[in-house]
C-alpha positions in Angstrom: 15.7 3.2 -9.1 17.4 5.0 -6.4 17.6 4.2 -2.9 17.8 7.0 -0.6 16.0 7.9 2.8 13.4 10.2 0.3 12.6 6.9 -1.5 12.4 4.9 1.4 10.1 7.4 3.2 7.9 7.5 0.0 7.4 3.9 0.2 6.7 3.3 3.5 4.0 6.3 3.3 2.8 4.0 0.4 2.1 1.3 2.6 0.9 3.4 5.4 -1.8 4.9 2.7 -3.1 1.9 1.9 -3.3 0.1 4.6 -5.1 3.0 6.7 -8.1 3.0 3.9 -8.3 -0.3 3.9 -9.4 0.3 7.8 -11.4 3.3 6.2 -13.3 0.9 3.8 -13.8 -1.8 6.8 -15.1 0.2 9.2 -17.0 2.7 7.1 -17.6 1.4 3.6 -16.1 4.0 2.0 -12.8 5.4 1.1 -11.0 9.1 0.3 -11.2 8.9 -3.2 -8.2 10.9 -4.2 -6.2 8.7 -1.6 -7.9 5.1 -3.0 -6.9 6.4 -6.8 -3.2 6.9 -5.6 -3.1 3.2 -4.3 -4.6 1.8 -7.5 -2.5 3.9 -9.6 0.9 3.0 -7.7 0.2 -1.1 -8.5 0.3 -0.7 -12.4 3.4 1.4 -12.2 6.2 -1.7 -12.5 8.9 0.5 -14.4 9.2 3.8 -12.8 12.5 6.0 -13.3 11.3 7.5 -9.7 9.9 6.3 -6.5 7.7 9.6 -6.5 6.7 8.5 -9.7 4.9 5.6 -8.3 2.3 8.2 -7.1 2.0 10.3 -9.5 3.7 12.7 -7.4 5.0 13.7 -3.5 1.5 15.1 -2.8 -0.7 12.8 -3.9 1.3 10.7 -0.7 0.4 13.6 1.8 -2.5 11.4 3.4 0.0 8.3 4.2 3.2 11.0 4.8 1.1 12.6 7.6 -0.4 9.1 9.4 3.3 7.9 8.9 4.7 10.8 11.4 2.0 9.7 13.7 3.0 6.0 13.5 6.8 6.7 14.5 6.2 9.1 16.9 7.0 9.1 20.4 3.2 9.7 21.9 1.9 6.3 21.9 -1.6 7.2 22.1 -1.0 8.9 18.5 -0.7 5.5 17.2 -3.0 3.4 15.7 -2.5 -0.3 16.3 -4.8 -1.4 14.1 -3.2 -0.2 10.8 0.3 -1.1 12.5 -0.9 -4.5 12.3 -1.7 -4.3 8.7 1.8 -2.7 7.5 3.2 -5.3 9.3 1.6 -7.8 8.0 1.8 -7.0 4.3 5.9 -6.4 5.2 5.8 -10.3 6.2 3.9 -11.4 3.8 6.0 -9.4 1.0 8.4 -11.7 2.1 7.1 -14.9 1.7 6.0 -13.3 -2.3 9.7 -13.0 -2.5 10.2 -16.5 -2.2 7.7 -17.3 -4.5 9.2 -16.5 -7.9 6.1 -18.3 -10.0 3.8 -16.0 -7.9 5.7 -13.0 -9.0 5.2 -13.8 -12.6 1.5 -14.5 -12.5 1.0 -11.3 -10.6 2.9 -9.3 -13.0 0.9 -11.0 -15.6 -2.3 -10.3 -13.8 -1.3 -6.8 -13.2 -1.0 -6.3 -17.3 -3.8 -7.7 -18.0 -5.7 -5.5 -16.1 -4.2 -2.6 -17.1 -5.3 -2.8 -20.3 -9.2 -2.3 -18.4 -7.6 0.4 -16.3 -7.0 2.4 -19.5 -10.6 1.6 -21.3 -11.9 2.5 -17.6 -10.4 3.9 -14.9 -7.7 3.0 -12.2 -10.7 2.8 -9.6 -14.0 2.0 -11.7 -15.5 -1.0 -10.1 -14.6 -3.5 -12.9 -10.9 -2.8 -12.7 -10.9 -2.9 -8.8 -12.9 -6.8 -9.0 -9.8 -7.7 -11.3 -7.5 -6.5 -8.7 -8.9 -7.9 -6.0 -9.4 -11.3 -7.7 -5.7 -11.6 -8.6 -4.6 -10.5 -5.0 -7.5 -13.8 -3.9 -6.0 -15.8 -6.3 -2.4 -15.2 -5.4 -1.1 -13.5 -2.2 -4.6 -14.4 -0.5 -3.0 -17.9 -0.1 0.2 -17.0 1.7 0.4 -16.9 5.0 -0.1 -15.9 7.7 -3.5 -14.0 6.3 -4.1 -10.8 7.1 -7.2 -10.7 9.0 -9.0 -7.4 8.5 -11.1 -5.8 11.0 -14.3 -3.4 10.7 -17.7 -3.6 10.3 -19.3 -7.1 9.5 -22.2 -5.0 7.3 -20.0 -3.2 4.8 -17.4 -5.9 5.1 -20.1 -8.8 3.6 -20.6 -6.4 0.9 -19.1 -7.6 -2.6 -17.9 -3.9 -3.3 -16.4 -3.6 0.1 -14.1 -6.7 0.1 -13.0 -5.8 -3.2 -12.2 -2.5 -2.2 -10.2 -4.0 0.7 -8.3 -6.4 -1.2 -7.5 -3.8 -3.8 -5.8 -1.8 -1.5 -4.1 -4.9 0.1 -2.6 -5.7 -3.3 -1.6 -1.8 -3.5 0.2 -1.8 0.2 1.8 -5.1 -1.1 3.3 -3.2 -4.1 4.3 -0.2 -1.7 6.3 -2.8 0.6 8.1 -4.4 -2.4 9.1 -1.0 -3.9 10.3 0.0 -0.3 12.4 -3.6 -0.3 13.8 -2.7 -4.0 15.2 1.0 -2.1 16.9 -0.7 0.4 14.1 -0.8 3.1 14.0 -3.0 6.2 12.2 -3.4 9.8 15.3 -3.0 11.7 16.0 -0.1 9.5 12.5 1.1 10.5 13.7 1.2 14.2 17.3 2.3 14.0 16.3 5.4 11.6 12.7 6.4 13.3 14.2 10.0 14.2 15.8 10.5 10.1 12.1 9.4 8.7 10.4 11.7 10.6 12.9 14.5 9.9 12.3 13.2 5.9 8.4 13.2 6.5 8.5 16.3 7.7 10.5 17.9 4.7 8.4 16.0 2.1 5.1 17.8 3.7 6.8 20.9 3.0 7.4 19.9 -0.3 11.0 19.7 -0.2 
């Protein structure tokens, strides 16, 4: 696995992706399907030989590429603080997983287990995503500090919804560890805002 700026830029627009439908799902009970089917996809994909390979491909990352840009830009009111917070808080929590070596090992066990639904089903049929989100409950769900998620208290007391929602927890999780494994850091973040949007923008254009 390489560790370039590309890479780097590809998984942060992971986590971006994820954690923007998991506002989506929250607030409306519903997410982009093509984007929620990337997310799933990227968590069963533990030996890639490419970052972009995580995703099935640069495109299928447009969604999280674009809200990225708008994320490390310079107009603030293009921001949206509210899915800052959950990148931010899957980064920490990525690292208290790290320290967690027992943890790793029963999600990776989980994550096989489930694939072997995934392939009878689908990445996103409802059985596979109540697997996912019972081994991110079962796991992660106990680290903290929690992610507290925000949205609607309607869709978010609905079975479907919370699963949905952890699903795509689990998936930003995966995103932030992949962007960790290709050299990826906060500070990073800040010092390098002006090269990842430059990256972003050449990705888009399918560079």
């Amino acid at each position: 696995m390489s560790s370039t700026l590309r890479d780097r830029t590809l998984a942060l627009a992971g986590i971006a992706q994820a954690a923007a439908l998991v506002k989506q799902v929250a607030r409306t009970g519903a997410a982009d399907e093509a984007a929620f089917a990337t997310c799933l996809y990227s968590i069963f994909q533990t030996q890639p030989d490419a970052t972009a390979e995580v995703y099935a491909g640069v495109d299928r990352l447009a969604p999280g590429l674009r809200l990225l840009a708008k994320q490390l830009g310079t107009e603030n009111q293009a921001r949206d603080i509210e899915i800052a917070k959950y990148m931010i808080g899957v980064m920490t929590l990525e690292r208290q997983l790290a320290k967690r070596p027992q943890m790793l090992v029963e999600i990776a066990a989980g994550i096989e287990r489930i694939r072997r639904q995934a392939e009878h089903y689908s990445f996103t049929h409802p059985i596979v995503v109540s697997a996912i989100a019972a081994l991110y409950a079962e796991t992660i769900s106990v680290l903290t500090p929690r992610i507290i998620v925000q949205g609607e208290q309607g869709y978010l007391s609905k079975k479907e919804v919370a699963e949905q929602v952890r699903a795509l927890l689990l998936a930003a999780i995966r995103s932030t560890v992949l962007w960790r494994q290709c050299g990826g850091s906060r500070l990073q973040i800040l010092l390098s805002r002006g090269k990842i949007h430059q990256m972003i923008e050449q990705l888009l254009r399918g560079q």
